[in-house]
C-alpha positions in Angstrom: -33.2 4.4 -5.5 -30.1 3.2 -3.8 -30.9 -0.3 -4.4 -31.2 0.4 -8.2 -28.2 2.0 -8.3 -26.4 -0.7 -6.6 -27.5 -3.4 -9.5 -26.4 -0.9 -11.9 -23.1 -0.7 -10.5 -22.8 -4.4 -10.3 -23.6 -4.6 -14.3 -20.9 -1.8 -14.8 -18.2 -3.3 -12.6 -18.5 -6.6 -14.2 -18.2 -4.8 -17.9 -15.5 -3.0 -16.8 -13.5 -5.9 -15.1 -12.2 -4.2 -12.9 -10.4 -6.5 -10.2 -7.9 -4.1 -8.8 -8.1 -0.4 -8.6 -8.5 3.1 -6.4 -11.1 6.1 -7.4 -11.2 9.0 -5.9 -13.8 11.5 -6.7 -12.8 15.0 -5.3 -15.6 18.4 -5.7 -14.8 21.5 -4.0 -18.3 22.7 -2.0 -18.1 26.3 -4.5 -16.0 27.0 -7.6 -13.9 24.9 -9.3 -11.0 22.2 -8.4 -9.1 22.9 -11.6 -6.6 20.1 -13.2 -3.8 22.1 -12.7 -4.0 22.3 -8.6 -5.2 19.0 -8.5 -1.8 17.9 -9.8 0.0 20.7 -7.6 -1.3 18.6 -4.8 -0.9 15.1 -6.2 2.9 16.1 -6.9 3.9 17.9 -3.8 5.6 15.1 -2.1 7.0 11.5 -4.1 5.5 8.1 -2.9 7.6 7.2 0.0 8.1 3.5 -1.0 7.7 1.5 -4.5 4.8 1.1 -5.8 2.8 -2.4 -5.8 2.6 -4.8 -8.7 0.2 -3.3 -11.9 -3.4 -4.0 -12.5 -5.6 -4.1 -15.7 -5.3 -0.4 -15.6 -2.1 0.5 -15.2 0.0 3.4 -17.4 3.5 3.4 -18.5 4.8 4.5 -15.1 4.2 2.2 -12.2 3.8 5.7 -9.8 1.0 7.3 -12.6 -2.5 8.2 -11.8 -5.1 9.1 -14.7 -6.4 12.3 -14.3 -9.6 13.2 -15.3 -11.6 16.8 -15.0 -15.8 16.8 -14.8 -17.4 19.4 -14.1 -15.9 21.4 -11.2 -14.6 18.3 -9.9 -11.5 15.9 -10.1 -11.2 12.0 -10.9 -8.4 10.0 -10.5 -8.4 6.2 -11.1 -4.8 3.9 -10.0 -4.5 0.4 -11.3 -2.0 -0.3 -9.1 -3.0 -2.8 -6.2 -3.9 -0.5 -3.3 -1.6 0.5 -0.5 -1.8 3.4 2.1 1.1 4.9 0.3 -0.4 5.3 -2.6 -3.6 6.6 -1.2 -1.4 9.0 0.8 -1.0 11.0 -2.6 -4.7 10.3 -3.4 -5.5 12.3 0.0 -3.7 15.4 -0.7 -6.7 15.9 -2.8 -8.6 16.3 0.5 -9.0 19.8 2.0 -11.0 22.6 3.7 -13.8 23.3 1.5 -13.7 20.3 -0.5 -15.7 16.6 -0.6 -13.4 13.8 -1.2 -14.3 10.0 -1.6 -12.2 7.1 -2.4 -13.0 3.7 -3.2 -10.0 1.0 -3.4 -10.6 -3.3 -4.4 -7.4 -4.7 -4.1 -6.1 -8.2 -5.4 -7.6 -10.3 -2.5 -11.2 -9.1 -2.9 -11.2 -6.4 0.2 -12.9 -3.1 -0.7 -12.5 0.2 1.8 -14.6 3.7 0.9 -13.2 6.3 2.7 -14.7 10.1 2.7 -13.5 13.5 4.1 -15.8 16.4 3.9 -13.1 19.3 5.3 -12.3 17.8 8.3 -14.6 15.3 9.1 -13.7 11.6 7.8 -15.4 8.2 7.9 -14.6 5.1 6.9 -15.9 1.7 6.0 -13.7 -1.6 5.0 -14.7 -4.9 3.7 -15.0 -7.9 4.1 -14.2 -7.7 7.6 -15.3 -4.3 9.5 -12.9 -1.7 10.5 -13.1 -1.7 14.4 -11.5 -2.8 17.5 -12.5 -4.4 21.2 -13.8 -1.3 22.1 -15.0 0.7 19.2 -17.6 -0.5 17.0 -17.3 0.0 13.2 -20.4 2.5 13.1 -17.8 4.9 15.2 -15.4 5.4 12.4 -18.3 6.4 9.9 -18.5 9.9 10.4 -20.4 11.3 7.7 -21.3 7.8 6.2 -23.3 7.7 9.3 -26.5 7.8 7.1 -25.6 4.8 5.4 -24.9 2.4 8.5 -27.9 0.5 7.5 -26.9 -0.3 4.4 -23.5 -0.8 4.8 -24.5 -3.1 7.5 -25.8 -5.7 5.4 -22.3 -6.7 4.4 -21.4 -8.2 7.5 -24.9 -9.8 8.4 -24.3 -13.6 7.5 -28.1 -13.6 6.9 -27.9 -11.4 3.7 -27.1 -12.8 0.7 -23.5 -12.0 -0.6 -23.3 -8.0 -2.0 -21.0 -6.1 -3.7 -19.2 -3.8 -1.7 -17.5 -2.0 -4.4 -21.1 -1.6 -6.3 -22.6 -0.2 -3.0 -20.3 2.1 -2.1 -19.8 3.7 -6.0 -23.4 4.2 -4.8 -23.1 6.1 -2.1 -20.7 8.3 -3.7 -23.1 9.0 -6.7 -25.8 9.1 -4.6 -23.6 12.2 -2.5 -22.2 13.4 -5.2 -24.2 13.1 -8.4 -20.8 11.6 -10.5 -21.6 8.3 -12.0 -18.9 5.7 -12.4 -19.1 4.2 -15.7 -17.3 3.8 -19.1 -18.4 7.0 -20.4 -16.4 8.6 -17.5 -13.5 6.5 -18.4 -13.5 7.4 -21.9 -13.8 11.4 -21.3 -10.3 12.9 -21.9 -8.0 12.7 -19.3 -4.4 13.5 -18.2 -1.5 11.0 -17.1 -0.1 12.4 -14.0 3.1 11.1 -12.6 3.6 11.1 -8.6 7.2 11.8 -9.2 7.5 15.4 -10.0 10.4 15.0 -12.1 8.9 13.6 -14.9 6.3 15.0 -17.2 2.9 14.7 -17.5 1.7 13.3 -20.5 
């Protein structure tokens, strides 16, 4: 199932065109993550440096995210080039009681997923894994643990060439049941500024 999935994604990404951008699918374990605390959180601090140069996808205001609600859950998509400032903001989604996943590609190709279930986190990067001398990257998966097989085959030189972004949409849908794809994109949505001085549009 996850290898269908995968293809799909790879179709949708290159529809899409997507070649910079951060998701972040947030869905709190009971009741609802409503719009209006997701912004509460999103604004409760402003981005500590300026923001990166725009991408496809970027709103009037280089510090806005889009917004959109499903379900009992929260998207937001940034078409800024990633940085850890602006996935700082992002985080605040992330919380007791909650799921949180976010996917970034930035403008020289490397992809990260990164997931916190209350307090446990994992993380995966690409192309190059996220590790040191002494840790291997399966230590820093946490509850991506399940997927280490998977995930591995983008560092085995044997493998042909995947699509990190495509596999790890995967995994989120295959975690969270939320597809990625146009129709999401085009449900209605909020533009939220980070700076909480000016209004939401």
């Amino acid at each position: 199932m996850l290898e269908t999935m995968i293809e799909e994604y790879v179709e949708t990404l290159r529809t899409l065109t997507l070649d910079i951008f951060a998701y972040t699918l947030t869905i709190p374990d009971s009741g609802q993550l409503t719009s209006a605390e997701a912004i509460r959180r999103l604004r409760s601090a402003p981005l500590t440096q300026p923001a990166g140069p725009p991408g496809p996808y970027d709103t009037d205001g280089d510090e806005d995210l889009m917004l959109i609600a499903i379900d009992n859950g929260i998207v937001t998509l940034d078409g800024i080039n990633p940085d850890p400032d602006r996935k700082e903001v992002t985080d605040r989604l992330a919380g007791q009681g909650l799921r949180h996943w976010y996917i970034a590609q930035d403008v020289e190709g490397n992809g990260t997923l990164y997931v916190r279930y209350g307090d446990a986190e994992g993380e995966v990067q690409c192309p190059e894994p996220l590790a040191n001398p002494s840790t291997p990257w399966t230590e820093f998966l946490g509850p991506l643990t399940p997927y280490a097989s998977l995930l591995a085959s983008l560092y085995d030189d044997r493998e042909l060439e995947r699509d990190a972004t495509a596999i790890f949409l995967a995994i989120i849908e295959h975690e969270s049941g939320v597809r990625f794809n146009e129709a999401l994109l085009a449900r209605p949505r909020l533009i939220v500024p980070v700076d909480p001085h000016r209004p939401i549009v």
